[in-house]
N, C-alpha and C positions, 0 to 999 in steps of 0.2 A: 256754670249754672245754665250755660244756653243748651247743654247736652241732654240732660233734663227735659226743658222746657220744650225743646224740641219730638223728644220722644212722648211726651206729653201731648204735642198738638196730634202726632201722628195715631195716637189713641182714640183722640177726638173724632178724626176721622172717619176711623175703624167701627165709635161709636154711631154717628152718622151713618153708614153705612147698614146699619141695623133697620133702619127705619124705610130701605125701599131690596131687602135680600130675603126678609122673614116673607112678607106680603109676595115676593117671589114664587119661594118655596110653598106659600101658602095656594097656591096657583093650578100648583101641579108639577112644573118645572124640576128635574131633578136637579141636586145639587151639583153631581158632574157637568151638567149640561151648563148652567149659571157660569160656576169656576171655569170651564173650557173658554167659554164667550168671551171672558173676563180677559183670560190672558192671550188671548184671542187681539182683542181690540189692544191691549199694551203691547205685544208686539209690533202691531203696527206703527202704533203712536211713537216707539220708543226705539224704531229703525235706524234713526239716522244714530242714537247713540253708539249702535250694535256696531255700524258702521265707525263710528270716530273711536272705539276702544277696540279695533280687532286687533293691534298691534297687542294691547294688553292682556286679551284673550289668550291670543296667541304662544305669549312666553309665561303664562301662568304655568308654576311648578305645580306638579302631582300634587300635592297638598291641596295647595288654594285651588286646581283644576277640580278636584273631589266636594271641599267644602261648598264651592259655588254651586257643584249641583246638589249638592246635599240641600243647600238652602230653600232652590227652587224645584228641584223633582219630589223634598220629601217632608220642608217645612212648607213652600206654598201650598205645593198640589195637594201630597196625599194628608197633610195635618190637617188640610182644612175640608177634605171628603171624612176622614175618621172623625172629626168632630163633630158634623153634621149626622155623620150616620149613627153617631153614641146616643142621637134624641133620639132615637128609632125604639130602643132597646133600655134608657134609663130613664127616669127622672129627671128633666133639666138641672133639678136643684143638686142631683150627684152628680154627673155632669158639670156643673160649676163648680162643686165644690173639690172633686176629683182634680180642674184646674189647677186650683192653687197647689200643686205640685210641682207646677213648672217652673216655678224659682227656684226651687230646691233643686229641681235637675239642673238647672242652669249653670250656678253657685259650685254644684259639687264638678259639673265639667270645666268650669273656666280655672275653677283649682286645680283639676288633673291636667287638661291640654293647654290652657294658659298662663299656667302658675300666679295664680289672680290669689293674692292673701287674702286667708279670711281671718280677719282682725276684730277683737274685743267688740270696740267700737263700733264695725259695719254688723254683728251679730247684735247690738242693744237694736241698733235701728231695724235692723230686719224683722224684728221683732215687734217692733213697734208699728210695722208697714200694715204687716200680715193681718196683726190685731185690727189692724181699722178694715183690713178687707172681710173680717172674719165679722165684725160689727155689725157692717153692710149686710150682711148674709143670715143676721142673725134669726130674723122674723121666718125667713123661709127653713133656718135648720131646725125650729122649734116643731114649722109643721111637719119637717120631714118624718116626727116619731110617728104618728099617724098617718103619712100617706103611701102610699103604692110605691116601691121604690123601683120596680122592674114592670115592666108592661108586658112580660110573660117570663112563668118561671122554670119552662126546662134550661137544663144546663146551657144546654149549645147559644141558646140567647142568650144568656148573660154573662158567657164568655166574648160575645161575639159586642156587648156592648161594655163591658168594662176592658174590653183588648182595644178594642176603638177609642174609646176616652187615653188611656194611656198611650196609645200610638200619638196621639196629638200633645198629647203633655211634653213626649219624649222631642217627638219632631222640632215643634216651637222652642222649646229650652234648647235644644243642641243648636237649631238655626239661627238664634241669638248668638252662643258662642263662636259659629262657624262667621257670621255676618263682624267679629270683634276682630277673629285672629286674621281675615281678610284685611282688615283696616290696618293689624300691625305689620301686614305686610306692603301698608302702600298702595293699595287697590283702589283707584276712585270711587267714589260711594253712587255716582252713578253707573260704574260698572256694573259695582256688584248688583245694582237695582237693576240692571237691565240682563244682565246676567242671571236672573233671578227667573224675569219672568220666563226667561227663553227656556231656562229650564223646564219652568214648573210646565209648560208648552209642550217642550219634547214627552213629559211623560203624559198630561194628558190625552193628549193624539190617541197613542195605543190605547192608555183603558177608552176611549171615548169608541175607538173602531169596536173594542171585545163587546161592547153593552150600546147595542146601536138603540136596543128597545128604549132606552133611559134618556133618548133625542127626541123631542115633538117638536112640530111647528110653535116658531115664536112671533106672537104677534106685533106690529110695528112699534107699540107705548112700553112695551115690555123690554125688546129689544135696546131702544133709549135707554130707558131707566137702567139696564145691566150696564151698558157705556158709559154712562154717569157714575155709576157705581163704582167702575174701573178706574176714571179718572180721580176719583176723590179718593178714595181709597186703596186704590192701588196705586196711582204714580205721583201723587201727592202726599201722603201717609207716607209710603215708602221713603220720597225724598226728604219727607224729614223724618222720620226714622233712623236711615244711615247716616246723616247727617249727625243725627244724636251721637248713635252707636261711635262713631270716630272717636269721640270725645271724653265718653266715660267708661268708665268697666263693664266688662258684659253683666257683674253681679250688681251695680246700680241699673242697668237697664232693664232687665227682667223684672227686678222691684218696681220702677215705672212704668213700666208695662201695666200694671195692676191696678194702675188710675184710670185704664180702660172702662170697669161699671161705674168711676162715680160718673165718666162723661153720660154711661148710657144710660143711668138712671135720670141726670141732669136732663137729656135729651127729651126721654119716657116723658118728666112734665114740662115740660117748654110747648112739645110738640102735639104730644098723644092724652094731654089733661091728666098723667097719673100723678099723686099728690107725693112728694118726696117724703119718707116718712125719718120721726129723728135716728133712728138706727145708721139710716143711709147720711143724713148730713153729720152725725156727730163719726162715723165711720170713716166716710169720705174725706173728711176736715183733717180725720189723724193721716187717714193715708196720704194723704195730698204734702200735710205739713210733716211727717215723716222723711217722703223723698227729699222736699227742702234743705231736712235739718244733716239729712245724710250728706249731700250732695256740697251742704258749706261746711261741714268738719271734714269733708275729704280735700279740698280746697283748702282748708286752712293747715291740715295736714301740709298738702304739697308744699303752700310757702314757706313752710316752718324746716323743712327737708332743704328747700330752695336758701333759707337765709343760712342753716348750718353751713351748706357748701361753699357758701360765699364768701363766708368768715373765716 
């Protein structure tokens, strides 16, 4: 249960996180330039780690050597510049909704490179998960029939913002599964975190030198606030995140992942006075209790597996 709950807080986080990255971008700041900052400051912070797993580093087999950079050159960095840059070109609300695909990739990778069963049982619930995210989303899919869905309609935009949305779908779902089959090989979960960011580092560098224009001066409240941002959401988030990931299937954690909007709606009125409306609590309620309900039939699965062998 703690796999879950852990992946859960690291959601939280991530929701958190919303509330000083938008007001960023709202700024002027390019999204490169925030993301660079970001792993910028976690390398440093996260040195001494680099230092106490180089042996670990070091004898990583081609496999886990590729996935770790898969994780950090092409789920931190570029999933989260294609996602940012997909608002440019869609509708938030396709944009989000385009999202929810990333379980679906996730599920069908962990079945091909994991050999992760997709069981009866984990398909009701998935089902079940999706539906309450799909609740949550309902008021805005209603308006989507009347609004703007492309904020320009030659082709090459909306190639350019629905290839961005999917590159983020694909990245984040496969860096789940990359971030799982590291765990079954033994990899400390601060490794792979810190292994992460170094990657997603090496590749911002390069694009950050190609596009010097997309750098401005940052002012000193700004500069904090991106540090803070990192801490809480990058090296806090993360360490419970892998933490999670250790413990449960990549296909239970993708679905948890998906408790991501009810934190950021939860967040919306706590912080910013938006009123929760019932869509999002009776939404949020299934999905929440969904993860639960998966999470102790797979558990009671294992002891039942556990007590045949014993007998």
């Amino acid at each position: 249960m703690a796999g879950i709950l852990f992946i859960m807080i690291a959601c939280f986080t991530w929701a958190l996180d919303t509330l000083i990255r938008y007001p960023l971008l709202g700024s002027g700041y390019s999204a490169l330039q925030i993301v660079l900052i970001e792993h910028l400051t976690l390398v440093v912070i996260i040195s001494p780690l680099i230092c106490r797993y180089r042996y670990v580093f070091r004898h990583l087999s081609l496999n886990s050597l590729l996935c770790l950079l898969f994780i950090g050159g092409i789920g931190s960095a570029v999933g989260t510049l294609a996602f940012t840059e997909a608002f440019r070109y869609l509708n938030p609300t396709v944009v989000i909704l385009l999202q929810k695909l990333q379980p679906i990739i996730a599920i069908l990778l962990a079945y091909w490179f994991l050999k992760e069963r997709i069981e009866g049982q984990f398909l009701r619930w998935a089902i079940v998960i999706l539906s309450g995210s799909f609740i949550m989303m309902w008021p805005d899919l209603r308006l989507l029939s009347d609004a703007q869905w492309h904020y320009s309609s030659d082709s090459m935009s909306l190639l350019k913002g629905y290839g961005f949305t999917l590159i983020a779908v694909v990245a984040w779902g496969a860096a789940t599964v990359c971030g799982k089959y590291l765990s079954h090989q033994n990899v400390p979960a601060n490794a792979i975190m810190s292994g992460r960011f170094v990657a997603g580092l090496l590749v911002l560098v390069p694009l950050a030198m190609m596009q010097t224009e997309s750098l401005t001066a940052i002012v000193p409240v700004d500069l904090s606030l991106i540090i803070i941002m990192a801490l809480l959401s990058g090296l806090i988030g993360m360490w419970f995140y892998y933490r999670g990931l250790k413990t449960v299937p990549a296909q239970m954690a993708t679905l948890a992942e998906l408790s991501f909007p009810v934190f950021a709606a939860s967040i919306n009125w706590l912080f910013l006075d938006k009123g929760l409306t019932s869509y999002q609590i009776i939404g949020g309620s299934i999905l929440i209790l969904g993860n639960i309900g998966l999470r102790m039939k797979e558990l009671r699965h294992t002891e039942l597996i556990t007590e045949t062998h014993q007998s």
